[in-house]
N, C-alpha and C positions, 0 to 999 in steps of 0.2 A: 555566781559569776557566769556570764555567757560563753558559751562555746564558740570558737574560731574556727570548724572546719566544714564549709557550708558541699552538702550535697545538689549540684544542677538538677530542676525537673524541667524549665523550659528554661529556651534559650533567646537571647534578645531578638528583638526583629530590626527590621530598617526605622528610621523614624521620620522617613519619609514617603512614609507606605501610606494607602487610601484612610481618608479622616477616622473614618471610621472604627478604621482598627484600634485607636487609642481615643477617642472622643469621650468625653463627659456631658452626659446628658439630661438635660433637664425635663423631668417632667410637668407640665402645664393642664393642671384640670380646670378647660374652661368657665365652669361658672361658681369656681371655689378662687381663684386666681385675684381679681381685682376686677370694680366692678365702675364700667363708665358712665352708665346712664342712668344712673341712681335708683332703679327698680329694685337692687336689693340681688340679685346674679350675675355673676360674673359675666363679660363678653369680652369682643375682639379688640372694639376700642382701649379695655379696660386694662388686657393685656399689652396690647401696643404702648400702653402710655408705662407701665414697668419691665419696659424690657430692657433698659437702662443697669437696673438693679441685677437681671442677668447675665450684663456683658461685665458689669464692678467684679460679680461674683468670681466670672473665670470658668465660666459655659462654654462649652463649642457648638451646642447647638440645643433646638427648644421639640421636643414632644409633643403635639397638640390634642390631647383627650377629644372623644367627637366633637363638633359644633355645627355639623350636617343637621339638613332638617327633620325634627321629628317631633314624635309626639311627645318624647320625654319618659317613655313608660320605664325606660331603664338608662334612666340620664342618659340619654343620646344613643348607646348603644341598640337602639330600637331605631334605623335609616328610616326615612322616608323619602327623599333625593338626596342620591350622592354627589349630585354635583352642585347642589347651593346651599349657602348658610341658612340656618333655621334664624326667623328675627330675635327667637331670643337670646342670640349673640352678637349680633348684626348682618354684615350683608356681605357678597362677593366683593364689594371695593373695598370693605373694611378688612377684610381679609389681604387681600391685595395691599391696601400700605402698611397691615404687621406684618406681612413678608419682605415687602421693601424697607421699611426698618429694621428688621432684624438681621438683612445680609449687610444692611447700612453700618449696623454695628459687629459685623461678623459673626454671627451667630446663623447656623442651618436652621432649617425646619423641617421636621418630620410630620406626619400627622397619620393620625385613625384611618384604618382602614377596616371595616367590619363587613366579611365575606361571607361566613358562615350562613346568616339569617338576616333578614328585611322588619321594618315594621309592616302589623299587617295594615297599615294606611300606604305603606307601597304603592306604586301604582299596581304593579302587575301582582301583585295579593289581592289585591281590591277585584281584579279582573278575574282574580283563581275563583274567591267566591262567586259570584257573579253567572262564572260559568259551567259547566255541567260534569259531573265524574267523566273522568279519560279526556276529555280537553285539553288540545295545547296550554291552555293559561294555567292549566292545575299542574301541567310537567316542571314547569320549573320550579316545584317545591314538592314535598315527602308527601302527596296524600295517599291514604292505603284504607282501604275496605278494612273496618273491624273485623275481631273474631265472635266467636258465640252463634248461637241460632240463628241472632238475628245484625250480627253487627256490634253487639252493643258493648262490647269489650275493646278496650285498643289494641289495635296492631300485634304490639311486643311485649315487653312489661321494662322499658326503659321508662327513667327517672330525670323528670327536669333536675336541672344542677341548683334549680331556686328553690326543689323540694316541690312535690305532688307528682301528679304523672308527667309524662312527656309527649301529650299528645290530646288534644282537642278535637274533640265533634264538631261539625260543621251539620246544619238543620236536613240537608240531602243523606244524611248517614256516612258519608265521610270522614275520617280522622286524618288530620295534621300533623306533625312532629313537630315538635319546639323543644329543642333541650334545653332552653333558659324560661322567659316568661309567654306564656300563651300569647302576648304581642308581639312576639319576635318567631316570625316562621322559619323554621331551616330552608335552605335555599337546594335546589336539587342541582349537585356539581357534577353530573354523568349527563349536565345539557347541554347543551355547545353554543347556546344562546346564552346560558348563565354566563360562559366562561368568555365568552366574545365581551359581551357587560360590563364586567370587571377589568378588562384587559382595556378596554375604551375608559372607563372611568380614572384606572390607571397615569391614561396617557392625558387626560382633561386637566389634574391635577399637576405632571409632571410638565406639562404646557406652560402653568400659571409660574414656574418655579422653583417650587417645594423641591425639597433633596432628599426625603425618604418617608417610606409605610412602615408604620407600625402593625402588625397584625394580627387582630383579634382571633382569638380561637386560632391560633396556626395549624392546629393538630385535630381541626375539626373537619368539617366540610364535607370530606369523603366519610363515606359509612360501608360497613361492611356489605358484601350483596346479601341480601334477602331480608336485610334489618334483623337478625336474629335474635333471640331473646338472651338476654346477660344477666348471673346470677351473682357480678361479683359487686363493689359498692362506688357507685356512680360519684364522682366529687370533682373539682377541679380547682377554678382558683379559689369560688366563696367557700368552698370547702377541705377545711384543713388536712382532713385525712390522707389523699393520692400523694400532695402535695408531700409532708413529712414522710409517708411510707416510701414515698422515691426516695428521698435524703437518706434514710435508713438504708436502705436498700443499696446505693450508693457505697454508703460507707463501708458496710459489712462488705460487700464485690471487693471494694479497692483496698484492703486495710496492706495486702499486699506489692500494693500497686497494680494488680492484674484488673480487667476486668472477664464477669461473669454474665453473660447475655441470656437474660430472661424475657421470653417470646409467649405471650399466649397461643395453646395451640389452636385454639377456636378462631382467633381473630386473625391471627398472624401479627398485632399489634405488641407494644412492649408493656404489656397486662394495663390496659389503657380502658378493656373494650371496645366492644366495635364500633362504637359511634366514634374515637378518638385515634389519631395514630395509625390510619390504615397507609399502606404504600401509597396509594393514588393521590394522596397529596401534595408528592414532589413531581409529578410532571404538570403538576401547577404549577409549582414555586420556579421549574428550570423554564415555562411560559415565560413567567414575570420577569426571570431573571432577564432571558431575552429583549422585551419592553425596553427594559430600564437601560441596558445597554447601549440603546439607539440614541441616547441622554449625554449629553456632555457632561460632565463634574461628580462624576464615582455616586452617583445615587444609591439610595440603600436598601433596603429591607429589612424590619427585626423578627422573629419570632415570638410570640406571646402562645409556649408552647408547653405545657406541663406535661412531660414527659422522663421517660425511664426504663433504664437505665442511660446514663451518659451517651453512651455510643447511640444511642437511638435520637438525641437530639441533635448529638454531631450530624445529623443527616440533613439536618433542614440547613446545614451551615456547610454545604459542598461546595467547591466551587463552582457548581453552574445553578445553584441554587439563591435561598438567603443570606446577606454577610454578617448578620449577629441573631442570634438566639438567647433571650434574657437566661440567667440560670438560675432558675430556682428552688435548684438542690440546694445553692449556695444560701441564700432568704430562709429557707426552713430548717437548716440547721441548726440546732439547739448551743448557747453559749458554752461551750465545750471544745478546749484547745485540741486536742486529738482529733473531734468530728472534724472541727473546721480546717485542721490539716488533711486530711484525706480527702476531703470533698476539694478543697483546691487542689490539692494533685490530681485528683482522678479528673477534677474540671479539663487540666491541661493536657494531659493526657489523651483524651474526647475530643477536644477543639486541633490541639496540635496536628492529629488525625489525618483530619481533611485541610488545614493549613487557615482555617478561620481564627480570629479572635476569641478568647472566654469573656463575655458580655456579665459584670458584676451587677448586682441589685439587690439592695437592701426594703425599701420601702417603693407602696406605688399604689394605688388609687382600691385596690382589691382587697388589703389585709391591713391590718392593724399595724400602725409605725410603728417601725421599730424601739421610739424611744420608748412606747408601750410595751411591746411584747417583751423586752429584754429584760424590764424591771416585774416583771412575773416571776412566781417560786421556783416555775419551770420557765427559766430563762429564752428567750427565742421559741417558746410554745405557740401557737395555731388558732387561737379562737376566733370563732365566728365572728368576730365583734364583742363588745363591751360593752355592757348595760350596770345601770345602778347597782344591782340585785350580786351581781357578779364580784368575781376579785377584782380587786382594783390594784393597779399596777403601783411601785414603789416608782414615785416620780423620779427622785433624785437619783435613787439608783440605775433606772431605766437611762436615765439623759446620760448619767456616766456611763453606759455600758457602749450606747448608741455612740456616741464620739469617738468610744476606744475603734467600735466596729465598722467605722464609715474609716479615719487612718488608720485601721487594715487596709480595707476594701480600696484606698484611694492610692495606698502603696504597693495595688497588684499591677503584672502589666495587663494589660486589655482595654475593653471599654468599660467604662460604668456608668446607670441611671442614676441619677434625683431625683427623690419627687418633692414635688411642692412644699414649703413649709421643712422639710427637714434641715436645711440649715441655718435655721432658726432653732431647731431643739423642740418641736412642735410633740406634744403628743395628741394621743388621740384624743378625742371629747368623747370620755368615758360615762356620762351620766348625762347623754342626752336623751330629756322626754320620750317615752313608747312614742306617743302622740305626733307627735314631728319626726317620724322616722320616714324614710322615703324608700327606701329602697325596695324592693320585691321581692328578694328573698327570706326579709325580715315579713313581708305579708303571707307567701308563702308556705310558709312553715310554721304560720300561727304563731310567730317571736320567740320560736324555741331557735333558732340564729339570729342573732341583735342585729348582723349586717355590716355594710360600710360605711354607713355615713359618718360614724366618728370619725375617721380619717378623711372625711373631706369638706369639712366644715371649712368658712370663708377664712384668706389667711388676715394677721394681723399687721399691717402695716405701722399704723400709727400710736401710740400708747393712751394718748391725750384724746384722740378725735372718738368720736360717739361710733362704734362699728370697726375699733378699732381701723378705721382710717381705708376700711374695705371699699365702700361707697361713697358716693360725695351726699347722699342723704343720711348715711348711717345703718341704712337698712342690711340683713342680712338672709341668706334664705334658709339658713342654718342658722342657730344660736351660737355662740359663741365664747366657751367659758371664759369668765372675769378674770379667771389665772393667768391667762393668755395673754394680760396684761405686759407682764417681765418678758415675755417672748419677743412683744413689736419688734418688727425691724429697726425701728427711730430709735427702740432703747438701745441694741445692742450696734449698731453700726458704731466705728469708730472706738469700742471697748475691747481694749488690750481683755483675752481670753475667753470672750464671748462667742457662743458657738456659730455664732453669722462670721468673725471673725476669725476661728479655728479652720470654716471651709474654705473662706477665703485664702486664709495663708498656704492652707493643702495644697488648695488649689493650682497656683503658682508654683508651688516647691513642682509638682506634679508635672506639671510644664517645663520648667530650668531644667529639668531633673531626665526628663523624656522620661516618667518610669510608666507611661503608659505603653511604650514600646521598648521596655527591657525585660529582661530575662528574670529568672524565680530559681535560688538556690536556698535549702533548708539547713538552717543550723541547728545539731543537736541541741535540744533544750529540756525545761524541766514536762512535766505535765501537763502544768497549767498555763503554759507558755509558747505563744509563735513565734520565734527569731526568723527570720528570713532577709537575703539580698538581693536587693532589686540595683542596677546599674553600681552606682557610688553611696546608695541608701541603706540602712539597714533597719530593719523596719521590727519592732518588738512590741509583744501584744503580750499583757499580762491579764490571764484571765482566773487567774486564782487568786487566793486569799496571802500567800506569801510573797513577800513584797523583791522585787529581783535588780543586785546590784549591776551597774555599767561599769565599763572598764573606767580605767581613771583617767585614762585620754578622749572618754567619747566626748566627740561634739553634737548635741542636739540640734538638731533643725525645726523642729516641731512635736510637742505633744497633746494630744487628748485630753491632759487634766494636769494638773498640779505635780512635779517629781519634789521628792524627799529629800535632804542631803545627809546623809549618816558621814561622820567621818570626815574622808577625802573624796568620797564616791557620792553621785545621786544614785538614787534607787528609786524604780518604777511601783509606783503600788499598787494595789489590787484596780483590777477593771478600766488599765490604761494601757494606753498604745504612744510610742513613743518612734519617731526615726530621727536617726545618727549617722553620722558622714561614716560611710562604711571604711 
């Protein structure tokens, strides 16, 4: 039986405070999304014509993955002009009326912003080359005279995050720094040219619009001075390792509720390295903050910042800073009622801090969907991706875990992301082809990381149409497992317990409910068990194997999966989530 005597860790907010603070957010990866011009990738048009299905769902607002011009080397994360669409999404008008539809339907737009590094088809990349060591056009990126005799060594001994080195020769005996793929140059932010750049490009977008950046690498940009060499293990988001050991780290600091601040002393970073997390990033962010200001209608900014401990991400989320910071201690936490308690208190604890919102995220364009990871032996595990060769995730268990873990997540107050395809119950596409794999870190590293592309296969719209219903030709640029079938949208719209139907109904409860803007009190429970009250909700997460009775008065509102009736009582079963009129 539940306990009745709940412990406050945060307390409610106004519900009438900036969108932001309680928004639910969708994220939209352009050329996985839907696709208009029947070439088989996703675009603008493609998006515009389902954002319909968006505003049913009970979005507040759309995420848009790049669809700036580029060469594609890291699906769009590779710029080449940030101020116009690449044709293979379409064009500035088209952009322009899925903005105008989508405030048409009340839905915001955020969109990519990628600061860190340029494609090297850039203009002023293209100009770096071009021009001669110590030249203005080479200042505004990392290049540095090798070591050895004669050069021939790089720089430092930093590590692309896609695996190999972190830094490219150029024919003059110059090295570059790229800490993802050799087409993607780091940008030098100690220029005052770069930072003029981005604060104008800023304002191009904020012209047309748009109501907030999402930002890549948050925690990148600035580098230590002198690039110093790091002997600890480079990883970020394609890499599972910083990610989890922050979680860990996390949990252990907070089991207290205290936190424990751990500083590298080399970097002055929160053991990030130097390339990651240095101070000088936030008198960028209080920059930007300023911009946006000058902006009618609460504009945003998120963080896309893998950092650690807590307190160190709470920084990007000051008030004269950014207003959300994804948390992805919260994502790499292991199916584990205890982890997942600590890490949301210590979340709130961080955020409450400086008076910003705890920004929720389950799945999103970089890591294996949840309803993948979850059904692993090690539940909520890290891999690089999923290949044939590999484990292969327990579907049905996975899909159950992920619905318990989304009403959790949807019964916290804060913000929280979507990404594409998850309320549909999508998992990854575990057994796609070596040969079709696109990504760069799966080239990189010679396929000992399989990558992202399983998570971002085309979604399935229609059950019956050839491409499930992606394309008006069928075409897809991804394959698309057959299973995918039972997933379409068309099958599940309209079906009492289907998980297009569970976000839905979430979704609204979430809304009536304001529990985006209510408060978080913990009820004693068992082990394997979250109880918590959020405003008039009581929110119960069963994540063990014994099954746990409700009082004999509760009223359900909504749950995750199937309850039991033993008796006079329902009882929640293993790897469900259930809320109750508290």
């Amino acid at each position: 039986m539940l306990d009745a005597r709940p412990t406050t860790v945060h307390a409610p907010g106004s519900p009438d405070g900036e969108w932001w603070r309680d928004a639910v957010i969708y994220q939209v990866y352009p050329r996985s999304f839907a696709d208009g011009s029947g070439d088989g990738v996703g675009d603008l048009p493609g998006i515009t014509s389902r954002l319909p299905h968006l505003a049913e769902l009970g979005v507040d607002a759309v995420w848009l993955s790049p669809f700036y011009r580029s060469p594609q080397a890291d699906a769009g994360y590779d710029v080449a002009d940030y101020r116009d669409v690449d044709p293979l999404f379409g064009t500035l008008d088209d952009f322009d009326a899925l903005l105008g539809r989508a405030h048409g339907l009340g839905l915001r737009v955020i969109v990519d912003l990628v600061p860190n590094h340029t494609s090297d088809e850039h203009a002023w990349f293209v100009e770096a080359l071009a021009a001669a060591p110590g030249s203005p056009a080479r200042e505004r990126y990392l290049f540095r005279e090798g070591r050895g005799e004669h050069g021939e060594l790089p720089p430092n001994n930093w590590e692309s995050i896609f695996g190999g080195p972190a830094w490219t020769r150029v024919p003059d005996g110059q090295w570059y720094l790229h800490l993802f793929d050799s087409r993607q140059p780091d940008l030098n932010w100690e220029h005052d040219e770069v930072r003029a750049e981005f604060e104008d490009v800023l304002r191009f977008w904020l012209d047309r619009g748009v109501d907030g950046f999402r930002i890549d690498v948050a925690h990148g940009m600035v580098k230590a001075p002198g690039l110093p060499d790091w002997h600890g293990h480079v990883s970020m988001i394609e890499g599972s390792e910083t990610a989890h050991e922050a979680a860990e780290h996390v949990l252990h600091a907070h089991a207290d509720g205290t936190e424990v601040e751990r500083v590298d002393e080399v970097t002055g970073s929160g053991n990030q390295g130097p390339m990651f997390d240095q101070d000088g990033v936030h008198e960028i962010y209080r920059a930007w903050n300023r911009v946006l200001a000058g902006y009618q209608g609460d504009r945003a900014l998120v963080a896309e910042a893998w950092v650690e401990p807590l307190s160190r991400l709470a920084r990007y989320v000051r008030p004269d800073e950014m207003q959300q910071a994804f948390n992805f201690a919260f994502l790499a936490t292991l199916w584990d009622a205890a982890a997942l308690r600590d890490v949301i208190t210590a979340s709130y604890a961080a955020s409450d801090s400086v008076g910003a919102p705890t920004t929720w995220v389950l799945s999103n364009h970089d890591v294996v969907r949840h309803a993948s990871r979850l059904g692993l032996a090690v539940a909520g595990s890290r891999p690089n991706g999923i290949g044939a060769s590999d484990e292969q995730p327990d579907e049905e268990l996975g899909l159950r875990r992920a619905r318990a873990a989304t009403l959790l997540m949807l019964g916290l107050p804060g913000s929280a992301y979507l990404y594409q395809g998850e309320e549909l119950g999508l998992p990854d596409h575990t057994a796609l082809p070596d040969d079709l794999r696109q990504d760069p870190a799966f080239f990189r590293t010679g396929g000992a990381e399989r990558g992202r592309d399983g998570c971002r296969v085309p979604l399935p719209w229609s059950a019956a149409e050839p491409g499930f219903g992606f394309s008006p030709t069928g075409r897809t640029w991804l394959p698309q497992p057959a299973s995918w079938v039972a997933y379409a949208a068309d099958a599940q719209r309209g079906v009492a317990g289907s998980t297009y139907e569970t976000y839905r109904s979430a979704l609204a409860l979430r809304k009536a409910e304001q529990l985006g803007s209510g408060g978080l009190a913990w009820h004693a429970s068992g082990d394997d068990v979250l109880d918590l009250v959020n405003r008039g909700v009581r929110v119960v997460a069963n994540l063990g194997t014994t099954p746990v009775r409700l009082p004999a008065d509760a009223l359900v509102l909504i749950a995750s999966g199937d309850l039991v009736t033993d008796g006079d009582a329902l009882v929640v079963p293993a790897d469900t989530t259930v809320w109750l009129r508290a």
